[in-house]
ZADO-1210 file (C-alpha; in nm, 4 decimals, padded with zeros to 6 digits):
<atoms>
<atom x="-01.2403" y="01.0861" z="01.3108" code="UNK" pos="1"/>
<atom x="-01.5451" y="00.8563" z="01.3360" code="UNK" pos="2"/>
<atom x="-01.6265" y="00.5729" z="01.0502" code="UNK" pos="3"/>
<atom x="-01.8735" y="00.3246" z="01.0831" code="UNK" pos="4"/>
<atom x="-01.6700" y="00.0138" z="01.0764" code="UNK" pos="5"/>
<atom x="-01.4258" y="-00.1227" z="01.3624" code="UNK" pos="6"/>
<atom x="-01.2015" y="-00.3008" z="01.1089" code="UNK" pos="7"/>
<atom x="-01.1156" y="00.0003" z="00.9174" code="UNK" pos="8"/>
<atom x="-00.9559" y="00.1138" z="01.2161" code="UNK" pos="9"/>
<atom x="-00.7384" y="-00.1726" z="01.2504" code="UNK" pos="10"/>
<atom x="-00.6603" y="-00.1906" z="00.8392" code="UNK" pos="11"/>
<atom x="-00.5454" y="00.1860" z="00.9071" code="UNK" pos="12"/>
<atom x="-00.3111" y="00.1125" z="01.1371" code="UNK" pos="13"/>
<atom x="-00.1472" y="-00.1677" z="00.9604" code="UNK" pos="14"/>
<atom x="-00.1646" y="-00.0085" z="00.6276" code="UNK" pos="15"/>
<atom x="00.0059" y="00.2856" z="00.7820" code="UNK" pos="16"/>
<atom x="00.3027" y="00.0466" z="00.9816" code="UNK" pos="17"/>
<atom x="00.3140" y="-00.1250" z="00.6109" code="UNK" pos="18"/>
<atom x="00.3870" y="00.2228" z="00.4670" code="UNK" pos="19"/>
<atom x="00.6230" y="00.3295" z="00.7371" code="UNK" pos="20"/>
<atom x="00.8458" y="00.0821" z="00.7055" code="UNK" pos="21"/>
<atom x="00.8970" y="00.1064" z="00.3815" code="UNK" pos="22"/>
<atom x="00.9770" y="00.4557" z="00.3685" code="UNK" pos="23"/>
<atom x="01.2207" y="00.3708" z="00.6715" code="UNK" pos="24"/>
<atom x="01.3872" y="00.0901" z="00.4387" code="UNK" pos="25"/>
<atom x="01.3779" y="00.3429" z="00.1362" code="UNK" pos="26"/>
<atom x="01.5129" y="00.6313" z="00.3603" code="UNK" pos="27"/>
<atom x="01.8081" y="00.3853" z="00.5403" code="UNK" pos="28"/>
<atom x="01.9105" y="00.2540" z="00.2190" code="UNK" pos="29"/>
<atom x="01.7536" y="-00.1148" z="00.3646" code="UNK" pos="30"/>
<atom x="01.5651" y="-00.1202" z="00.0186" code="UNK" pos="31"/>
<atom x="01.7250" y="00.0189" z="-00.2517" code="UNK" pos="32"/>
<atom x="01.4839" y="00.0457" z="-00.5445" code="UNK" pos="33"/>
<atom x="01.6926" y="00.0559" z="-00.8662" code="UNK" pos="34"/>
<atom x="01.8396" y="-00.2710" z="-00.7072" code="UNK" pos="35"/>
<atom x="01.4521" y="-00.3713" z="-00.7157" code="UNK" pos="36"/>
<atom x="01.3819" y="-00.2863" z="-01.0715" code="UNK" pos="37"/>
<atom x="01.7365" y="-00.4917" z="-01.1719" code="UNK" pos="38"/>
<atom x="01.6084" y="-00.7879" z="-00.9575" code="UNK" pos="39"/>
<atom x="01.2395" y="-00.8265" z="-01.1380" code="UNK" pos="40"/>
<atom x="01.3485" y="-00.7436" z="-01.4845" code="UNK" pos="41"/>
<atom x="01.5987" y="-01.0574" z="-01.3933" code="UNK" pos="42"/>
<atom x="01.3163" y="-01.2586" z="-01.2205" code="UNK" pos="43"/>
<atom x="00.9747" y="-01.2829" z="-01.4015" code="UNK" pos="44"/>
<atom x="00.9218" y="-01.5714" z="-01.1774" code="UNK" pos="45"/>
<atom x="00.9952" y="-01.3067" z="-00.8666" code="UNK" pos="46"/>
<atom x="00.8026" y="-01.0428" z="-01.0179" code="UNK" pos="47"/>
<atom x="00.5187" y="-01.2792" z="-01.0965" code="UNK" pos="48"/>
<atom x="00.4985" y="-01.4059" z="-00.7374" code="UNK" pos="49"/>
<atom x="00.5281" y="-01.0471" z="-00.5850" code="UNK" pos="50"/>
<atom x="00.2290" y="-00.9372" z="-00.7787" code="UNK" pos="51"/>
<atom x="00.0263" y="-01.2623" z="-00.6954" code="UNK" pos="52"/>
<atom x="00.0969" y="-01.1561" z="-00.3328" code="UNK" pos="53"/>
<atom x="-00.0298" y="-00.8002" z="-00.3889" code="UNK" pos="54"/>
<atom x="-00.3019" y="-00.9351" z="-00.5419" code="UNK" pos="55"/>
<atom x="-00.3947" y="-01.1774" z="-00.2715" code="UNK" pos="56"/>
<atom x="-00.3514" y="-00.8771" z="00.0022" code="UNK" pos="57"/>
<atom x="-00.5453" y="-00.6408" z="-00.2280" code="UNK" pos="58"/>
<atom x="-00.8614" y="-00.8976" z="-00.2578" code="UNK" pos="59"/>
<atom x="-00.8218" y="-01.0284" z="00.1070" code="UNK" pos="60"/>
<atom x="-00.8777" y="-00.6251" z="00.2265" code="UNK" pos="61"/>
<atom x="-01.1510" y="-00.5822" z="-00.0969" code="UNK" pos="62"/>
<atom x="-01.3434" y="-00.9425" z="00.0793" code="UNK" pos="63"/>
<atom x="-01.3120" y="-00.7769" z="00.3963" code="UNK" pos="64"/>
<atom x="-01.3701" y="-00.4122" z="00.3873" code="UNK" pos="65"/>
<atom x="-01.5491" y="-00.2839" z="00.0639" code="UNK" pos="66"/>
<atom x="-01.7008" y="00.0099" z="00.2446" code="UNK" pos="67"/>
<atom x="-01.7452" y="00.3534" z="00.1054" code="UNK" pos="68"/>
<atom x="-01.9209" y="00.4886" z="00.3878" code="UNK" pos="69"/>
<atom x="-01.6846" y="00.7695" z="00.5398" code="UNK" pos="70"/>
<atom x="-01.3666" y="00.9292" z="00.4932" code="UNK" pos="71"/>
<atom x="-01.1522" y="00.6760" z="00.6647" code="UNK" pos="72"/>
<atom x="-01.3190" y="00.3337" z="00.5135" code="UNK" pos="73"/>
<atom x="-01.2628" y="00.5126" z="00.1948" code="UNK" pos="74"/>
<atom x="-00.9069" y="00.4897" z="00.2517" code="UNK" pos="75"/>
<atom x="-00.8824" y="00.1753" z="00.3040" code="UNK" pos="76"/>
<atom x="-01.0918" y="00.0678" z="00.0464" code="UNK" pos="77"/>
<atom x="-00.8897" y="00.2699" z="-00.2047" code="UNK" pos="78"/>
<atom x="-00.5839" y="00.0889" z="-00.0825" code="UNK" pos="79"/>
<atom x="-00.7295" y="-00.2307" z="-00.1116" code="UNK" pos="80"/>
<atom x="-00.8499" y="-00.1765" z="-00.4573" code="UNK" pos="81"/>
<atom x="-00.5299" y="00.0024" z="-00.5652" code="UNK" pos="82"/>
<atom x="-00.3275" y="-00.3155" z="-00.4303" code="UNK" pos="83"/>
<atom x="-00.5796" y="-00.5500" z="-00.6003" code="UNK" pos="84"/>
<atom x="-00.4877" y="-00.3735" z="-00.9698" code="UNK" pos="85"/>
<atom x="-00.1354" y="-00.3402" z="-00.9153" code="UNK" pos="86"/>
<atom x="-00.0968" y="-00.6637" z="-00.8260" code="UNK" pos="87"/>
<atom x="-00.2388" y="-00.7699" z="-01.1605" code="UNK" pos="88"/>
<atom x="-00.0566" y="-00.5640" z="-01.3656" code="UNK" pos="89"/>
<atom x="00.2620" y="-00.6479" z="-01.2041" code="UNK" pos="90"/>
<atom x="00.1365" y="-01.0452" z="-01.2847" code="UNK" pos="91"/>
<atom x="00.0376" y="-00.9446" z="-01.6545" code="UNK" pos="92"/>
<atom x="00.2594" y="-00.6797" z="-01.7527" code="UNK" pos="93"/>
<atom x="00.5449" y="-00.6043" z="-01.5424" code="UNK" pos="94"/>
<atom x="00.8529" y="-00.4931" z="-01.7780" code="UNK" pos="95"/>
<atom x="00.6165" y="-00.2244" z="-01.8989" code="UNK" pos="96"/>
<atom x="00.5508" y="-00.0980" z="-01.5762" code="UNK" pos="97"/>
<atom x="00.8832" y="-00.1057" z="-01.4522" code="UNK" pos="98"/>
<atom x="00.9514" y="00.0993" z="-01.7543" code="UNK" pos="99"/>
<atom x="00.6731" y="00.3347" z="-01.6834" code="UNK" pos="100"/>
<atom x="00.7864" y="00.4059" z="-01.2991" code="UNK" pos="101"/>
<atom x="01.1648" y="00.4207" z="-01.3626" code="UNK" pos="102"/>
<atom x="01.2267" y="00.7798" z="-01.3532" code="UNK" pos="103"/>
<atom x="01.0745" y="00.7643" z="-01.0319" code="UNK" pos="104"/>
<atom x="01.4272" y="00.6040" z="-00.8965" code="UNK" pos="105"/>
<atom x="01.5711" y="00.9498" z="-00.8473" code="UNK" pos="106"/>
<atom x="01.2980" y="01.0168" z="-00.6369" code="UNK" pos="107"/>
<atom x="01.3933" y="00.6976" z="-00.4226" code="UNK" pos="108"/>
<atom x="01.4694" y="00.9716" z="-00.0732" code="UNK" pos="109"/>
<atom x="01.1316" y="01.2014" z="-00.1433" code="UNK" pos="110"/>
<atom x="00.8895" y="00.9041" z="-00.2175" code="UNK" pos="111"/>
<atom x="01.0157" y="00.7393" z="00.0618" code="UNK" pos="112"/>
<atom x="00.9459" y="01.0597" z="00.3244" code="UNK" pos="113"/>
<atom x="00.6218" y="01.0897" z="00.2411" code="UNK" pos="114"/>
<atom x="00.5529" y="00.6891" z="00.2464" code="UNK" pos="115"/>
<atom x="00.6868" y="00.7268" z="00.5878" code="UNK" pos="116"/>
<atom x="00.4490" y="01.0210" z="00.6793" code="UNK" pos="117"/>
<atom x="00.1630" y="00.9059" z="00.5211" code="UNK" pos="118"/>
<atom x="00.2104" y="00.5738" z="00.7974" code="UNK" pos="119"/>
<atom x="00.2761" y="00.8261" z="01.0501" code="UNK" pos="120"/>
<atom x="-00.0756" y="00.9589" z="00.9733" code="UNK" pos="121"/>
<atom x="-00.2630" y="00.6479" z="00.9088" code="UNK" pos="122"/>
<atom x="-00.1528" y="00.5157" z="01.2400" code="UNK" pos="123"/>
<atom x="-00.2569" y="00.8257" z="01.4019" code="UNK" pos="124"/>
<atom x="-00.5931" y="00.7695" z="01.2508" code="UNK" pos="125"/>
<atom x="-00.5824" y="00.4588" z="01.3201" code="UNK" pos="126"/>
<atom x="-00.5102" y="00.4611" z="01.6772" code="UNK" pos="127"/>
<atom x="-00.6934" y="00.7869" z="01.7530" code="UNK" pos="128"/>
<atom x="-01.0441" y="00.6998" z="01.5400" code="UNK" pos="129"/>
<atom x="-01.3752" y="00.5802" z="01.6950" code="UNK" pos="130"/>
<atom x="-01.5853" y="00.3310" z="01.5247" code="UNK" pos="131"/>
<atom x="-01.9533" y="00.4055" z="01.5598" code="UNK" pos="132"/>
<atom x="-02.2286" y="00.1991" z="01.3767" code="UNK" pos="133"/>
<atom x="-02.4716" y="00.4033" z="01.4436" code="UNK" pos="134"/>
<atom x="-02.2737" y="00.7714" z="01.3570" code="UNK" pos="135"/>
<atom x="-02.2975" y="00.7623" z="01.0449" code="UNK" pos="136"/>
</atoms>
């Protein structure tokens, strides 16, 4: 795929080793998410901290690359502006959101495939894209 913008090719590809190896730690039992959940509804102070980092990451990516220009910056953008929010929320309102996503814990072996593929193919994209200016 083409997009206009070199750096979306690179965010891709880290995005996409980000997601991979966390559905390798979900899959290998390296992160075990109801052990998560226990930790941050024990820590507000960790919970608070890993949201400020989302945050950071989120409006880093949003200073960065804020381009809606073609499929693949689109990604990224959503990612960035996804990240931005959820970093927020897990700041400002973190019990209720752990609430919200706990059912999800049975789920720990399917989310954690498709995290995994989903890196797989962002990689791919990543690796295989051109960037082209003047393409688009």
């Amino acid at each position: 795929m083409t997009t206009a913008i070199p750096l979306t090719l690179h965010l891709l590809v880290l995005i996409g080793l980000y997601e991979l190896a966390a559905g390798i730690a979900g899959l290998t039992g390296r992160l075990d998410w109801s052990q998560m959940f226990e930790e941050f509804e024990r820590s507000p102070s960790l919970s608070f901290v890993t949201g400020f980092m989302v945050f950071v990451i989120g409006g880093v990516m949003i200073m960065s690359h804020h381009h809606w220009t073609d499929p693949l910056a689109i990604v990224v953008s959503l990612v960035a502006w996804i990240a931005l929010i959820e970093g927020l929320l897990i700041m400002i309102v973190a019990q209720p959101l752990l609430i919200f996503f706990r059912p999800v814990l049975g789920s720990q072996r399917a989310i954690s495939a498709f995290a995994a593929l989903f890196g797989i193919v962002l990689i791919v994209l990543g690796l295989t894209g051109r960037a082209d200016p003047t393409a688009l």
